[in-house]
C-alpha positions in Angstrom: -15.0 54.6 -48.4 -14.0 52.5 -51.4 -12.4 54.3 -54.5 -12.9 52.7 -57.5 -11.3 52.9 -60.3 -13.4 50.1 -63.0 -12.6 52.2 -66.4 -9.2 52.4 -66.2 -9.1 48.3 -64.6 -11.3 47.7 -68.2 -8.9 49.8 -70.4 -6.1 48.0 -68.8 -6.9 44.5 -69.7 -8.0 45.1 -73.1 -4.4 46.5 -74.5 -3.9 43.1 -72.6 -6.0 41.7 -75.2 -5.2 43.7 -78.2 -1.0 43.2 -77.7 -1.3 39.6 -76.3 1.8 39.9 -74.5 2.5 36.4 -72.0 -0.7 34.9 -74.4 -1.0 30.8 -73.9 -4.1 30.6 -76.2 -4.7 30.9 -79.6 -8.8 31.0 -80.0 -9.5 30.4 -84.1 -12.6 31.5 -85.2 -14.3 31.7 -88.5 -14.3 29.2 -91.1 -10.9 28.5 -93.1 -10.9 30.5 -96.0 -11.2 33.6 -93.2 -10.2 32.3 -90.5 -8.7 34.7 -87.4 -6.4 34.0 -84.8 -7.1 35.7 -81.1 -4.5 35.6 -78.6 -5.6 35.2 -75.3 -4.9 33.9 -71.6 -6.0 31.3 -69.6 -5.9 33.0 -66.0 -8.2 35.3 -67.5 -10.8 33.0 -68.8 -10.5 30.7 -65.7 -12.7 33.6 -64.1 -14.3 35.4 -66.8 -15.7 32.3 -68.7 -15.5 28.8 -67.4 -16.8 27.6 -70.9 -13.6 28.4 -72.7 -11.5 27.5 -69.6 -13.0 24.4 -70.4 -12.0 23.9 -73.2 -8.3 25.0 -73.0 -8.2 22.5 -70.4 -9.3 19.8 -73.4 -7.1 21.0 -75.9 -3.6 20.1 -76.9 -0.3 22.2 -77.1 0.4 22.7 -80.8 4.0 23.9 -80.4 7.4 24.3 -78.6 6.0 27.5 -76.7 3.6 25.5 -75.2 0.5 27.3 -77.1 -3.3 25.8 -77.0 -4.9 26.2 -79.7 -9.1 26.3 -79.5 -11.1 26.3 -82.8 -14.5 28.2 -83.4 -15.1 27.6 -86.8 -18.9 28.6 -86.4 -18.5 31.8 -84.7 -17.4 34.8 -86.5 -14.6 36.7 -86.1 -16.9 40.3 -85.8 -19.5 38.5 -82.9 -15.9 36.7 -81.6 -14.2 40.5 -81.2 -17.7 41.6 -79.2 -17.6 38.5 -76.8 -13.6 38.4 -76.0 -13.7 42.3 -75.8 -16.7 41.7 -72.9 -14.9 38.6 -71.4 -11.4 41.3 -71.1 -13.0 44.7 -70.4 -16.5 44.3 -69.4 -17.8 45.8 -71.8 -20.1 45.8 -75.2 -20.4 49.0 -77.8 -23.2 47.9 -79.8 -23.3 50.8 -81.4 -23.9 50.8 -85.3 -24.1 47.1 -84.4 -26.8 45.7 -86.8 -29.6 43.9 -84.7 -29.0 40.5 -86.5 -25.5 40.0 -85.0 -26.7 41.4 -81.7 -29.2 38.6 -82.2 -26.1 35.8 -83.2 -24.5 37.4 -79.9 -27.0 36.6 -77.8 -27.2 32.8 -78.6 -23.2 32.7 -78.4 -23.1 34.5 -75.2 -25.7 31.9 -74.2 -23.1 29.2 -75.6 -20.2 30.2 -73.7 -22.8 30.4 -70.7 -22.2 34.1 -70.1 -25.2 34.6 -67.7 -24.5 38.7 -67.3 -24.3 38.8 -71.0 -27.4 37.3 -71.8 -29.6 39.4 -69.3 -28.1 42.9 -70.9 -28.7 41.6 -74.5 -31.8 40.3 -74.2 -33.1 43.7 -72.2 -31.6 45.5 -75.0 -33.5 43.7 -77.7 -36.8 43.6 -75.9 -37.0 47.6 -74.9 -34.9 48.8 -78.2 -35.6 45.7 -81.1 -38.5 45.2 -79.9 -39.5 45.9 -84.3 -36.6 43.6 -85.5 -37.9 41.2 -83.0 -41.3 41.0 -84.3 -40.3 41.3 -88.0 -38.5 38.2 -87.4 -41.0 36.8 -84.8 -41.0 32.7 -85.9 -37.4 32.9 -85.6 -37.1 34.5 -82.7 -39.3 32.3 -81.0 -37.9 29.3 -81.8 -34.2 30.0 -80.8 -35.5 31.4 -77.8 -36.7 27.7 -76.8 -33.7 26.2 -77.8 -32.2 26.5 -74.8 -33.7 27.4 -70.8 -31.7 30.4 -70.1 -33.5 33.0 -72.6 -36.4 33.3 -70.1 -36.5 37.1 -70.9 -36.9 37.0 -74.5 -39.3 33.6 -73.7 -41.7 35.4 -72.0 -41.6 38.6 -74.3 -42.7 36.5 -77.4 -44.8 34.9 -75.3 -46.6 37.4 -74.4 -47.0 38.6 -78.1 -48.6 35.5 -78.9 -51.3 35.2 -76.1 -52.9 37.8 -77.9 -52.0 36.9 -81.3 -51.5 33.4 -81.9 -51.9 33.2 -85.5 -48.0 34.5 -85.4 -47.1 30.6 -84.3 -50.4 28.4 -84.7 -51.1 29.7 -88.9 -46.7 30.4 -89.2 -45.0 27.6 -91.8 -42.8 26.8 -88.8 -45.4 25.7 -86.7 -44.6 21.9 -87.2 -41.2 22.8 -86.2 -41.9 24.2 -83.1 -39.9 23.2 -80.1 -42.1 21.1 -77.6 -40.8 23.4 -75.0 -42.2 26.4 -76.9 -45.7 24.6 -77.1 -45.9 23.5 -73.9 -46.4 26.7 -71.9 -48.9 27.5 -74.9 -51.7 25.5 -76.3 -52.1 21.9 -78.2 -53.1 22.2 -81.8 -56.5 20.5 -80.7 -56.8 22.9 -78.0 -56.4 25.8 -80.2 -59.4 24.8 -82.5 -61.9 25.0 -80.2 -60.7 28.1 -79.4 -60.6 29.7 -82.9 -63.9 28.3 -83.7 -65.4 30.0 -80.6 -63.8 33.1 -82.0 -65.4 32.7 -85.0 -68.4 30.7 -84.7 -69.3 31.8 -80.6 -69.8 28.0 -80.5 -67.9 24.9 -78.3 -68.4 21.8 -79.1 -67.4 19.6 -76.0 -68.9 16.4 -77.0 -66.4 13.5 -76.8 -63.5 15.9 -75.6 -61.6 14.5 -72.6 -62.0 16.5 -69.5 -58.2 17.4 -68.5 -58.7 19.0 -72.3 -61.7 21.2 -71.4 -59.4 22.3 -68.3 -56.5 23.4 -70.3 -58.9 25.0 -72.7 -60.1 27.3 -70.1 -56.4 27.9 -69.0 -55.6 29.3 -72.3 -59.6 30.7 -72.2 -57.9 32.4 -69.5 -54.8 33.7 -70.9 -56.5 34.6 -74.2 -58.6 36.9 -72.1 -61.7 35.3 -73.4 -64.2 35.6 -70.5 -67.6 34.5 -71.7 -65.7 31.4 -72.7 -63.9 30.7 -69.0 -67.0 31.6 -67.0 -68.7 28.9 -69.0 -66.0 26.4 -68.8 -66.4 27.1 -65.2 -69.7 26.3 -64.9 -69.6 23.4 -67.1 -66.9 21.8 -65.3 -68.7 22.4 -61.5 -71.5 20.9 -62.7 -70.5 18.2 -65.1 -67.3 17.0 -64.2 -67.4 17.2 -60.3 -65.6 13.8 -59.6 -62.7 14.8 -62.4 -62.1 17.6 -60.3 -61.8 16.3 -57.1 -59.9 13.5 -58.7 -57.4 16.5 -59.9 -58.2 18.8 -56.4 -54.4 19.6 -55.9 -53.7 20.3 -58.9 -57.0 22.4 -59.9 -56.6 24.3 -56.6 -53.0 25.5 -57.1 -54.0 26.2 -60.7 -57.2 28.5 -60.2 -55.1 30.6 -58.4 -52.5 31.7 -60.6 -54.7 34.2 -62.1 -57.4 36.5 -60.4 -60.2 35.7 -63.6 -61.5 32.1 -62.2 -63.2 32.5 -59.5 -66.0 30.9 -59.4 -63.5 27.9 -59.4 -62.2 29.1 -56.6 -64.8 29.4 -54.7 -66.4 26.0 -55.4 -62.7 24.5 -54.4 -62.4 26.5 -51.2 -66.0 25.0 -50.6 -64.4 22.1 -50.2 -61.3 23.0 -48.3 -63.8 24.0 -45.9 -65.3 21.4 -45.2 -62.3 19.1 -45.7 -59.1 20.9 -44.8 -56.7 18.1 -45.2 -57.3 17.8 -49.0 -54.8 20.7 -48.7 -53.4 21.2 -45.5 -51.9 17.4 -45.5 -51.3 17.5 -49.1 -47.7 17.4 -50.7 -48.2 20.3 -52.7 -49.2 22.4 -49.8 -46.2 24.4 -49.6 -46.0 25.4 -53.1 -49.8 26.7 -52.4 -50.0 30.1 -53.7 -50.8 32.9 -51.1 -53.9 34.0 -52.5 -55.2 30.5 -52.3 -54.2 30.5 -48.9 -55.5 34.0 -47.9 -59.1 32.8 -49.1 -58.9 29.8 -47.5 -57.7 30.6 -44.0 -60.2 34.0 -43.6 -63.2 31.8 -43.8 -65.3 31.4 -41.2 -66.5 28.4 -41.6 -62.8 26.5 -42.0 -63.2 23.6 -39.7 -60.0 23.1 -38.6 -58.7 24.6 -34.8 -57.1 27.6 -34.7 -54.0 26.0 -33.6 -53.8 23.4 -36.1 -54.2 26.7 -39.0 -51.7 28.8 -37.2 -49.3 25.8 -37.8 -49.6 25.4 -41.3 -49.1 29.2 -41.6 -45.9 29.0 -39.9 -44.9 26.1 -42.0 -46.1 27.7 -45.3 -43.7 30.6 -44.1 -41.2 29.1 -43.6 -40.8 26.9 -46.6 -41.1 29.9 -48.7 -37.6 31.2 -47.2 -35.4 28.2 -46.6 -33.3 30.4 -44.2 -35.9 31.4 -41.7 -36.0 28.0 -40.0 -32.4 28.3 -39.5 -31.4 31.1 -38.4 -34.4 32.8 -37.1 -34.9 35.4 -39.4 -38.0 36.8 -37.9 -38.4 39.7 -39.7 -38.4 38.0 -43.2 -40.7 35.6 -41.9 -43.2 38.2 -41.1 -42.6 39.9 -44.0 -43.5 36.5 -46.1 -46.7 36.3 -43.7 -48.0 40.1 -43.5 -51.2 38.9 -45.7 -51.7 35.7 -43.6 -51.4 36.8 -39.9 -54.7 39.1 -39.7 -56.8 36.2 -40.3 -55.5 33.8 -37.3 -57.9 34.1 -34.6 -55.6 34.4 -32.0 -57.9 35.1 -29.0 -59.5 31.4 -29.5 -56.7 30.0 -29.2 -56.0 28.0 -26.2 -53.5 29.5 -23.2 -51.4 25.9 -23.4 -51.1 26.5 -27.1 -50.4 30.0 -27.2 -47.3 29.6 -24.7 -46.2 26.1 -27.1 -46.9 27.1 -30.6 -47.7 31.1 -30.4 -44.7 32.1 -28.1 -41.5 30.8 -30.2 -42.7 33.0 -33.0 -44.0 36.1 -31.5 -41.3 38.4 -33.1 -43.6 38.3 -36.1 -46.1 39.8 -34.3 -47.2 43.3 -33.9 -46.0 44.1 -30.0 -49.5 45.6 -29.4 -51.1 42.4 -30.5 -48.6 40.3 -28.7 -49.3 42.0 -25.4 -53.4 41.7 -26.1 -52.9 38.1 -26.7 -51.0 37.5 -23.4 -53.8 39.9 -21.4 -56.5 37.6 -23.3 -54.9 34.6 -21.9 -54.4 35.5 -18.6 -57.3 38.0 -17.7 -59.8 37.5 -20.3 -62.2 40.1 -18.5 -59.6 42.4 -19.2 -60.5 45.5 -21.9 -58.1 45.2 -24.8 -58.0 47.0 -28.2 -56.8 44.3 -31.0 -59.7 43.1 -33.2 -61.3 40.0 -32.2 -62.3 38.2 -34.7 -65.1 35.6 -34.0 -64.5 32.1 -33.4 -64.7 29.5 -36.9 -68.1 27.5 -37.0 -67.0 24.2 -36.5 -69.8 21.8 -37.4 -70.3 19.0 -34.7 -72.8 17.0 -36.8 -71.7 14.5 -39.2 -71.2 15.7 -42.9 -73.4 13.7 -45.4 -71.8 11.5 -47.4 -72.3 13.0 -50.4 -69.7 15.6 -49.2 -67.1 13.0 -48.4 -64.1 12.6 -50.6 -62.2 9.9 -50.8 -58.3 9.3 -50.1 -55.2 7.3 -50.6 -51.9 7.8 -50.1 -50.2 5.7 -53.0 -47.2 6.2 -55.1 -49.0 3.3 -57.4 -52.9 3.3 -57.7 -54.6 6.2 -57.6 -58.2 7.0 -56.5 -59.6 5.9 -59.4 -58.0 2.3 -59.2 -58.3 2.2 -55.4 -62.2 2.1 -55.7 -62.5 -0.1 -58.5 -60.5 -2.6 -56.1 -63.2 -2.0 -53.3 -66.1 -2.4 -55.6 -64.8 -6.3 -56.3 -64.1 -6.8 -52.5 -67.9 -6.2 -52.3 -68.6 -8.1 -55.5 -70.5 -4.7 -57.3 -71.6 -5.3 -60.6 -71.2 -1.2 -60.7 -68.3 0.0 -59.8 -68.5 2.5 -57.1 -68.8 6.1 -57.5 -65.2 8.0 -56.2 -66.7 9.8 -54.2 -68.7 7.6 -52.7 -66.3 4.4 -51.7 -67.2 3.3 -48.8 -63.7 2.0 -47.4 -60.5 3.7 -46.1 -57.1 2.5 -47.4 -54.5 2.5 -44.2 -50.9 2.0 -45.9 -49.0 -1.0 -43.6 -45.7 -1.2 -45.9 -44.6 0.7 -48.7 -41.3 -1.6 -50.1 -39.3 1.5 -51.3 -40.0 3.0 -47.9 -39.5 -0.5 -45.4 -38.2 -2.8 -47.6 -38.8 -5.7 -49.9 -38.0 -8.8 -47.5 -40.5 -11.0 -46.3 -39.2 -10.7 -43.0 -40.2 -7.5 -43.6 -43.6 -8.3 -44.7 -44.1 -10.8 -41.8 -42.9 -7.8 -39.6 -45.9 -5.5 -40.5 -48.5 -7.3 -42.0 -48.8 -11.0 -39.7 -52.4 -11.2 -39.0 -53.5 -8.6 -41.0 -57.3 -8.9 -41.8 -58.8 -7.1 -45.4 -55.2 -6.7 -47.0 -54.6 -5.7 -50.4 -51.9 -5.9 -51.9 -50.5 -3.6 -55.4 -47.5 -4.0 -57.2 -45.8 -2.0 -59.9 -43.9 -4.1 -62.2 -40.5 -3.0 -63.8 -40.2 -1.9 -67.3 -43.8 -1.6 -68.2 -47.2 -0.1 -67.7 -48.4 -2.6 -65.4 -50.0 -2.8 -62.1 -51.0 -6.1 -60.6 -51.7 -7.6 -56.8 -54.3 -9.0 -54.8 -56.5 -9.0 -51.9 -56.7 -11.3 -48.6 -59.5 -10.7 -46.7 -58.3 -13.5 -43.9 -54.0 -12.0 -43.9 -51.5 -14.0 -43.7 -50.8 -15.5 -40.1 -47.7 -16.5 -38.8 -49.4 -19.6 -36.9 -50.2 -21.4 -40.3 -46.6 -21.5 -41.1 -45.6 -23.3 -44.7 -49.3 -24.1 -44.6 -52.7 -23.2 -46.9 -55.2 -20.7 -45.4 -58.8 -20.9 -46.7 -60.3 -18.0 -48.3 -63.6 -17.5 -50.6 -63.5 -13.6 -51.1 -60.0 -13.7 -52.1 -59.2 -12.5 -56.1 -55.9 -11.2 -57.8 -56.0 -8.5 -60.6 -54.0 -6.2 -63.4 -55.4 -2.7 -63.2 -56.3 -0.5 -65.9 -54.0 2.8 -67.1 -52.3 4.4 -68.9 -51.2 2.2 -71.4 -53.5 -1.2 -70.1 -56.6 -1.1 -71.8 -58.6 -3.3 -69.7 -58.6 -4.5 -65.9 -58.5 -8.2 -65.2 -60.0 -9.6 -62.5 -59.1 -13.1 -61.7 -61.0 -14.4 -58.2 -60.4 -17.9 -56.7 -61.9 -20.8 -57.8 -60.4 -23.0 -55.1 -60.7 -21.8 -51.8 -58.9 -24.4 -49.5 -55.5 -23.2 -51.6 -56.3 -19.9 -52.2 -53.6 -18.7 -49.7 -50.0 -20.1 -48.4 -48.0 -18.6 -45.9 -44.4 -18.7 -45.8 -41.7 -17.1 -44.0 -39.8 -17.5 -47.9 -42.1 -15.7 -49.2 -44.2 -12.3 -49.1 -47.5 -12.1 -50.0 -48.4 -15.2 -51.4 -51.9 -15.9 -53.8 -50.6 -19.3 -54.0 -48.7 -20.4 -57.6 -51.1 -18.1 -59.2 -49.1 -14.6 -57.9 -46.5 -14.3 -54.9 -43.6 -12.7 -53.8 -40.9 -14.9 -54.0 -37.6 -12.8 -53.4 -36.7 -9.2 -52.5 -38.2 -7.2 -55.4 -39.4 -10.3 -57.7 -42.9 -12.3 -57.7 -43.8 -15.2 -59.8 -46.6 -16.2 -61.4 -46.0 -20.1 -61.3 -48.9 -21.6 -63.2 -51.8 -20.3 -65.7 -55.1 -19.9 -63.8 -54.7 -23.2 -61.5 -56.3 -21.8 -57.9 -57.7 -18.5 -59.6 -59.9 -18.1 -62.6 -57.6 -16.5 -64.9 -54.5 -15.4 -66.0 -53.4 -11.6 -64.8 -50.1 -11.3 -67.1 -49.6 -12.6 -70.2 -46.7 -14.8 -69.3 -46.1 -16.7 -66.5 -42.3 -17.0 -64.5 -40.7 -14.4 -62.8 -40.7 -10.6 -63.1 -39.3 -7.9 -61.2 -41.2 -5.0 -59.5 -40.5 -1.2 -59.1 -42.2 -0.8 -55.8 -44.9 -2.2 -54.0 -47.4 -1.3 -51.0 -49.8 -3.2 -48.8 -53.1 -1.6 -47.6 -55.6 -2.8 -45.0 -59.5 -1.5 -45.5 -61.9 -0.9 -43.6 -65.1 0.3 -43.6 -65.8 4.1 -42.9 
């Protein structure tokens, strides 16, 4: 048994403060005319407040004793005496204390990056200020974002203002606003729709982007506003499909941070169903909330083995606690995963993969349901008293192809671009719909990943039939490449290949108003190979070093001109596809 003995250890060290016997500090706060000298020690603030430490570290001896003297002129002496008092004795009398300088505190113990501190004060302000605090709300709010530690008092105002937003969006400081204040809340543009609906019960969504009705019925959400989200909802199902499926990841993870939109839910989990790996294989898959993967993973109709579901719920688990993989923590494990495992249906599983995936983590398993499972596998005639659930209905006939959704791994083009590329490999006069392009994109080398030397490209891509090629080039916006349908080939060395379908192009985005297409115009010179080079559109676009192309000469083999310059320019990353039809 420990004995402790904190009050006396606290009164100890603050007559070490207040006589400032062995001191080699001098801390000044206060501006000059009352200026006031605290004597303090470096061993002390070397544990107790790194900040300072700091800065006795930067200062300069100021005379023969070998005194450092730090200067605060901002600070007051009376907030000073509160903070060096805490740093000492570990503790803070805020009694008769008026709220304004607990307040001033607050953003100096946040200064001198008192973590402890901060937590107390802001606690203290929220459940005893909590008047003060709205009194003085615009202030408040803005300090608050000043800085990323006040999450406390961040999420207190904001709170305050999801219900009554006039106190920032109609304040004299709203122009002022930190953008990290707005952010979590609502555009200006955003917010008029809103207060119009309010007042008026009407939404005008004519020419308004559709990532701005989305965020609309995120604050529809917050705002409580629910004849507004469930038509949002609808709206968006049945008006801006494509958008969303364009966005899935995103709208997915997003629907389920509240409980209120679920008919967005449902229609995403639709589609999860039928297509498993929009999620399952995504990147974001193991931020996925666990309601999103609860609804997902109980539905019958998942098509996706058992085995392959159980996986991804032991991977989901264990990226949630870091440790687990480690050192086998079972027990936190199956604590992360109480609301997952009843809806694995363990009896279909196979006997092979019960003994190769089930076995290594049957600790997280009831025993009664472990010893079922193993009594399923090896006598299934046997009686035995776990639920079983029924099998999933996997569907054996071939989805229509309105259902499919198109794909691409890319760290350049997106979906969007991708099928805009396909439509001018077929030579569409419309472009094709997203959901709707007919062509997979297989990635055969991704430069940031293999490498930018032509031996490199020779490596994976000699031979290569239906290539296309995307770069992304260095300080700007733009996206340019090209498409081979014949490859380059390895047995035409420092020769011309012959192509009539070939093109090169700049894509449309962000910043590029307009795509440019440019096919050839003379098709015995439309492509060279070279072991010098990479891909290589002749003069009009190649790859002539490691992580540089060149555009030798204005539209000579191709029709036009894809930059506005010609010479060299250097790239960011690049990636070769080949296509081929689904």
């Amino acid at each position: 048994m420990a004995l402790n003995f904190y009050e006396n250890l606290s009164s100890d060290f603050i007559k070490l403060l207040e006589k400032g016997n062995e001191h080699n500090i001098i801390i000044e706060v206060g501006e000059s005319s009352i200026k006031q000298p605290f004597k303090v020690h470096s061993t002390v603030l070397c544990y107790r407040c790194p900040y300072l430490y700091d800065e006795f570290k930067k200062s300069t001896i100021s005379n023969d004793d070998n005194i450092r003297i730090i200067q605060k002129p901002q600070i007051s002496a009376k907030i000073f005496d509160i903070i060096i008092k805490y740093i000492y004795g570990a503790t803070v009398n805020l009694e008769k204390v008026e709220t304004s300088v607990i307040f001033n505190l607050l953003m100096t113990a946040n200064e001198f990056q008192l973590e402890e501190l901060m937590t107390r004060l802001q606690t203290f302000l929220i459940e005893n200020q909590s008047s003060w605090l709205k009194l003085n709300f615009s202030k408040i709010y803005n300090s608050s974002f000043q800085t990323n530690n006040l999450k406390a008092l961040q999420n207190y105002c904001n709170d305050i203002i999801a219900k009554h937003p006039n106190l920032i969006f109609e304040s004299t400081d709203f122009n002022t606003l930190p953008e990290a204040a707005l952010k979590p809340q609502i555009s200006a543009k955003i917010f008029d729709i809103i207060i119009k609906y309010i007042y008026g019960a009407t939404v005008n969504l004519e020419k308004v982007e559709t990532s701005v009705i989305f965020n609309l019925l995120m604050t529809a959400n917050e705002f409580q506003l629910e004849e507004l989200m469930t038509r949002l909802q609808t709206f968006l199902i049945e008006n801006q499909s494509s958008w969303l499926k364009l966005n899935f990841s995103k709208i997915y993870n997003s629907s389920f941070q509240t409980n209120n939109l679920k008919a967005l839910q449902n229609y995403c989990n639709d589609i999860i169903a039928k297509h498993p790996n929009l999620i399952f294989e995504s990147t974001d898959f193991n931020t996925l909330p666990e309601a999103a993967l609860v609804s997902i993973i109980q539905r019958d109709d998942l098509q996706l083995e058992e085995s392959k579901i159980w996986d991804y719920v032991i991977q989901w688990g264990i990226s949630q606690n870091k440790t687990v993989d480690g050192d086998k923590n079972f027990q936190i494990l199956k604590n992360t995963l109480q609301l997952c495992l009843p809806h694995i249906r363990y009896f279909q599983i196979s006997s092979e993969n019960i003994i190769e995936k089930v076995f290594p983590y049957r600790q997280i398993l009831d025993e009664e349901l472990w010893a079922d499972i193993l009594k399923y596998s090896m006598a299934p005639n046997k009686e035995i008293t776990s639920k079983i659930l029924p099998p999933r209905k996997i569907f054996t006939t071939q989805l229509p192809n309105r259902e499919y959704i198109f794909q691409i791994t890319s760290s350049i083009i997106n979906i969007e671009q991708a099928t805009e590329i396909t439509s001018w490999v077929d030579k569409k006069e419309v472009a094709y719909d997203i959901n709707n392009n007919p062509y997979e994109f297989n990635l055969i080398l991704h430069g940031s990943r293999d490498g930018f030397e032509p031996k490199v490209f020779w490596n994976l891509c000699d031979r290569k039939t239906n290539v296309i090629v995307v770069a992304k080039v260095k300080d700007t916006n733009e996206i340019i490449g090209g498409y081979n349908p014949i490859g380059w080939n390895s047995n035409f060395i420092n020769q011309f290949s012959e192509s009539n379908g070939s093109f090169i192009f700049s894509l449309k985005n962000g910043n590029i108003k307009n795509s440019i297409l440019s096919r050839v115009k003379n098709a015995e010179h439309a492509i060279y190979n070279s072991y010098i080079f990479g891909p290589c559109f002749n003069n009009d676009l190649y790859m002539d070093g490691t992580q540089t192309f060149q555009i030798f000469v204005k539209d000579y083999y191709y029709e036009n001109l894809i930059r506005k310059t010609t010479g060299q320019f250097y790239i960011v990353d690049y990636e070769v596809f080949q296509i081929k039809k689904r």
